[in-house]
ZAMARGU-4260 file (C-alpha; in steps of 0.2 Angstrom, whole numbers, plus 5000, padded with zeros to 4 digits):
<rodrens>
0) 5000/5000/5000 | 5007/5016/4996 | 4998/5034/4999 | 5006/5044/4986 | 5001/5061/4990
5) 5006/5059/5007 | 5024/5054/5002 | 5025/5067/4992 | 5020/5080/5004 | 5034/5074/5016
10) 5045/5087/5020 | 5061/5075/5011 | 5051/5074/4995 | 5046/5092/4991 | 5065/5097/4994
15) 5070/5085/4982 | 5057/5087/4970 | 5050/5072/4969 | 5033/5076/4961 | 5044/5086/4948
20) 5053/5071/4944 | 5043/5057/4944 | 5030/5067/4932 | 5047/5075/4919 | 5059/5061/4919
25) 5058/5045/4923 | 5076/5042/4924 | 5075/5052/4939 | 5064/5046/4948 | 5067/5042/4967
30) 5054/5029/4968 | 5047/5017/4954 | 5026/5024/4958 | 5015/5029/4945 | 5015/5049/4946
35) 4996/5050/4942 | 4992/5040/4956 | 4984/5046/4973 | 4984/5030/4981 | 4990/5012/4977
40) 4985/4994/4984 | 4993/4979/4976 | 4988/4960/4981 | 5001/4946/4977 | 4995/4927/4980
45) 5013/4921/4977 | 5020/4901/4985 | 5033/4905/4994 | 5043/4888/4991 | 5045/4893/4971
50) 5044/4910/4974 | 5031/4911/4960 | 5018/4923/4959 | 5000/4915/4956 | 4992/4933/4952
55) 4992/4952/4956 | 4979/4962/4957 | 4983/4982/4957 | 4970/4997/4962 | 4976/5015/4956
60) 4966/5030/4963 | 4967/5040/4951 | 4956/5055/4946 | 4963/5057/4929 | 4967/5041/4926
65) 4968/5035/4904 | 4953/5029/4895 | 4951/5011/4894 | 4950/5014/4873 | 4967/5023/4874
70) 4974/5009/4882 | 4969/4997/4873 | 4973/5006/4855 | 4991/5010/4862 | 4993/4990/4865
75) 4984/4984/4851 | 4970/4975/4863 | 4954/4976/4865 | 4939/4981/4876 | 4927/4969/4881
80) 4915/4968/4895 | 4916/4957/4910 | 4903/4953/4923 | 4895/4969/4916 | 4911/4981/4918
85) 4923/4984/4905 | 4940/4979/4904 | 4952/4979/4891 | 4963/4964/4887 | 4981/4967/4885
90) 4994/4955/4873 | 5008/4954/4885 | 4994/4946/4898 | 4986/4955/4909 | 4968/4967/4912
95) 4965/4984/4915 | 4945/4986/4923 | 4935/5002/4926 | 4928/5000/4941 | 4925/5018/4946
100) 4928/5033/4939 | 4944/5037/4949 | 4948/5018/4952 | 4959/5006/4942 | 4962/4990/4942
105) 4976/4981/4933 | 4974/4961/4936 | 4992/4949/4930 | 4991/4935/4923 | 4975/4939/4910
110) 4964/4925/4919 | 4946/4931/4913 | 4936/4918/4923 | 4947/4924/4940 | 4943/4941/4937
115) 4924/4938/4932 | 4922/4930/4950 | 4933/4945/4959 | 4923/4959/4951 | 4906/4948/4955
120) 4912/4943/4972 | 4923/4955/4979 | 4920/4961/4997 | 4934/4972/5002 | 4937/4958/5013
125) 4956/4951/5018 | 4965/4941/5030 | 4965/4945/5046 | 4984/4949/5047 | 4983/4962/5030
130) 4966/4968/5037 | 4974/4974/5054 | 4991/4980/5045 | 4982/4991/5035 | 4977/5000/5049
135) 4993/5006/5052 | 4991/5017/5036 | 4983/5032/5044 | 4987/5050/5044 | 5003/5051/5054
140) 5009/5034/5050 | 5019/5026/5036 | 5018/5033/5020 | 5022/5015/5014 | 5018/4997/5018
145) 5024/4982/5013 | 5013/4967/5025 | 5015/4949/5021 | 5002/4937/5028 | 5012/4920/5034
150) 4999/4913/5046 | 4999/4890/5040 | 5013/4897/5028 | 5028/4888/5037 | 5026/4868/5039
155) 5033/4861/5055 | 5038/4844/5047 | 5053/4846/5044 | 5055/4863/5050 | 5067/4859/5063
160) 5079/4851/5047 | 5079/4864/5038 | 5085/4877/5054 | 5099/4866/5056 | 5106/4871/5039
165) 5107/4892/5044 | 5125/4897/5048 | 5115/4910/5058 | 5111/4900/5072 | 5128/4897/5076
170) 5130/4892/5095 | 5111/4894/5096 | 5109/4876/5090 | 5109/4870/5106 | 5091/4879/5109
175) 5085/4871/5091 | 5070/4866/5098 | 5063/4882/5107 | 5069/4892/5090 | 5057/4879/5081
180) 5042/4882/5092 | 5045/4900/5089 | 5045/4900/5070 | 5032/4888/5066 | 5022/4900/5072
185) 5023/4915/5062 | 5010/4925/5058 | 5018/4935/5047 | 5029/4952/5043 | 5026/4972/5039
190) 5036/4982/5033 | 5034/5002/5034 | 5042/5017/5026 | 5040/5033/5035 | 5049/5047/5026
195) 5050/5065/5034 | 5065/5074/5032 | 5073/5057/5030 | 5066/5041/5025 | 5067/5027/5041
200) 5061/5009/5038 | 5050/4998/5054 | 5049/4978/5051 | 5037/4968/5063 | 5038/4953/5061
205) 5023/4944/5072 | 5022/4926/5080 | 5009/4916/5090 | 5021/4916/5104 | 5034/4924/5114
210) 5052/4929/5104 | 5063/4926/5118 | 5072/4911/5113 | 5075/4922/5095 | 5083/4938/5101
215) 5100/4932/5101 | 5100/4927/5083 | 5085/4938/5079 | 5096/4949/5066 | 5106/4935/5056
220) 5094/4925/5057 | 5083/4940/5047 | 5097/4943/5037 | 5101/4926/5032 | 5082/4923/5027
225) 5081/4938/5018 | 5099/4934/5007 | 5091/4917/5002 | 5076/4925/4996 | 5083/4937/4986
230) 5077/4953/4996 | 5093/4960/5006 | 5094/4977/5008 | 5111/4985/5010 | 5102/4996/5027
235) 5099/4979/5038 | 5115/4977/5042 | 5115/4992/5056 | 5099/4991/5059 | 5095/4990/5078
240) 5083/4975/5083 | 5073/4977/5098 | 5062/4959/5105 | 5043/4964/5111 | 5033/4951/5116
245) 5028/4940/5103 | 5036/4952/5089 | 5053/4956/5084 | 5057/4975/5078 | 5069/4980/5066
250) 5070/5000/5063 | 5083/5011/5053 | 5086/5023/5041 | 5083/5020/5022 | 5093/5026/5009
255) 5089/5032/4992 | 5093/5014/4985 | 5083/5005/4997 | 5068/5016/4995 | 5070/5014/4974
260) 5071/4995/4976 | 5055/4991/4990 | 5045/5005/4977 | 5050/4991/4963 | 5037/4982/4973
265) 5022/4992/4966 | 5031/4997/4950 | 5017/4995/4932 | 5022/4996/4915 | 5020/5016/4911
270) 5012/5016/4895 | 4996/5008/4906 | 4994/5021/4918 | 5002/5036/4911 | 4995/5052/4899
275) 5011/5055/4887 | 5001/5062/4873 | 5010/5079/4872 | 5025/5066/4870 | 5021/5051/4858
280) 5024/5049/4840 | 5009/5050/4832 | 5015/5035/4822 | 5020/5025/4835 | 5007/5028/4852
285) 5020/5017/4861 | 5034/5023/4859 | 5036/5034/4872 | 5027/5026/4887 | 5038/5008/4880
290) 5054/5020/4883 | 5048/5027/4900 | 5045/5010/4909 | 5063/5004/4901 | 5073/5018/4907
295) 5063/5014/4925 | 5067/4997/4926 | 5085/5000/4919 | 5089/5011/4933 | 5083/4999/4945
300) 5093/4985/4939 | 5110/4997/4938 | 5108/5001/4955 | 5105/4979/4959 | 5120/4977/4947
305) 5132/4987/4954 | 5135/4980/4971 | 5128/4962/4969 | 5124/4956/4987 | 5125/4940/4997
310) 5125/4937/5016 | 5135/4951/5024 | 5152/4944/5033 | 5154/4957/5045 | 5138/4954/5052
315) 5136/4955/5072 | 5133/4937/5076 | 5150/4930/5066 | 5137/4924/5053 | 5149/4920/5037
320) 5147/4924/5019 | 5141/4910/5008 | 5141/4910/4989 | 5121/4914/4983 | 5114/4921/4968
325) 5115/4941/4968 | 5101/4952/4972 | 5104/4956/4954 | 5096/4938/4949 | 5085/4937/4963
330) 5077/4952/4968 | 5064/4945/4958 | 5045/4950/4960 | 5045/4967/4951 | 5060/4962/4939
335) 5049/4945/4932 | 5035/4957/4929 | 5045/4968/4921 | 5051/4954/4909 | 5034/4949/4905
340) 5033/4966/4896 | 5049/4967/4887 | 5055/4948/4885 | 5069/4954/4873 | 5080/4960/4889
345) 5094/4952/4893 | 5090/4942/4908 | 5102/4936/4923
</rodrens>
């Protein structure tokens, strides 16, 4: 969830320009958000064992938002109506739908029947987790969140096996089974950005019961997790780590890379949402808006490229480096979507 016109109102943003620059250049621009939107909600269903996204569903407030004809004209698809509203089919595989005048929707992969039923049978209703971490966008908190529902994600089978195998633990193996207990309870993780005159990032992580037996390996333990799935940021290493109850905290400043890479998160192909008339070849209605999300995404896989990442080695606990993918290859949700709109880029 993002609340684009409270980011840009921050005191950080209107001394850079942000507003400015996401609207004139895209090359510029601190975060990968649409500059038309007021507002942004995304739902991923992805299975976190393949790391493959199932579906995503976008919602875009936004008054001034392109007609659904214009979209589908610059994409060569067409407009078609689906449990009575009317959405327009796109060939690289997805659906834009109307749903109110300042409302829409952007639906990947182009599953017709799934979207029939969610227009028919939507209620605005979630899991509990999300439900409650959406609550903690209001008027003085974050401008950005990032929540994750894990509640029955996390198999106990052979969860103990599979702990035994993070360098992280280190001398902590001895209380394997109390760590266990601990994480096969997880309910699951948010992740907020609240930017005033600097940008600071808040991770809660939430469990069924108390953290005590994490909070010595709380931080490599994160870090190690995070490192295996791709989603490091450079920041987490001096981030301080605080144990309440039955959450562990992690707080800290953001820089301007980290807050370009967790913005990747809610990142859509320009030409979708985005009014370049004043700058698109007659000839060619693509052109530009096809040149726009390139230079995005290309400046979001220079920053990834130029300091590949794997587990720090300086980490607090002693927790070694081990050879993984880079960040480059694996920071993968926004970068596969990406792909799905420009197949003829070089891939990792």
């Amino acid at each position: 969830m993002v609340d684009v016109d409270r980011l840009l109102a921050t005191p950080l943003a209107v001394a850079q320009g942000w507003k400015k620059r996401m609207k004139e250049n895209v090359a510029e621009r601190p975060m990968l958000l649409p500059p038309n939107a007021h507002k942004l909600v995304r739902a991923i269903s992805a299975d976190l064992n393949t790391q493959d996204t199932k579906y995503e569903i976008t919602l875009l407030e936004m008054p001034k938002g392109l007609a659904l004809n214009t979209i589908a004209d610059r994409h060569k698809g067409y407009v078609e109506e689906i449990s009575n509203v009317k959405a327009v089919w796109l060939p690289e595989g997805a659906y834009c739908v109307k749903l109110t005048d300042d409302l829409l929707g952007v639906m990947f992969p182009a599953n017709r029947q799934f979207l029939s039923r969610w227009i028919r049978e939507r209620s605005g209703q979630a899991a509990d987790y999300l439900t409650d971490a959406a609550r903690d966008m209001k008027a003085k908190g974050p401008q950005l969140l990032v929540a994750i529902d894990l509640d029955d994600a996390v198999s106990p089978g052979d969860l103990e096996d599979r702990l035994k195998k993070f360098v992280s633990l280190g001398e902590s193996e001895k209380n394997l089974k109390a760590i266990t207990k601990v994480v096969e309870g997880i309910r699951g993780v948010k992740f907020g950005v609240t930017v005033d005159t600097k940008a600071t990032g808040r991770m809660i992580v939430n469990f069924d019961s108390d953290v005590a037996p994490l909070k010595s390996i709380a931080k490599p333990l994160l870090l190690e997790v995070l490192s295996n799935r791709g989603m490091a940021l450079d920041e987490l290493d001096d981030w301080e780590v605080t144990t309440e109850g039955r959450q562990l905290i992690f707080s800290g400043p953001l820089t301007d890379s980290g807050l370009m890479r967790l913005s990747s998160l809610f990142e859509l192909p320009s030409e979708l949402i985005e009014d370049s008339e004043a700058n698109v070849d007659a000839d060619n209605p693509m052109l530009y808006a096809t040149q726009a999300h390139y230079k995005a995404v290309q400046k979001l896989l220079d920053d990834i490229l130029k300091k590949p990442r794997t587990i720090s080695a300086n980490t607090r606990s002693g927790l070694t480096a081990t050879p993984k993918k880079s960040i480059a290859c694996r920071w993968s949700t926004s970068i596969k979507r990406c792909r799905r709109t420009a197949p003829e880029w070089p891939s990792c």
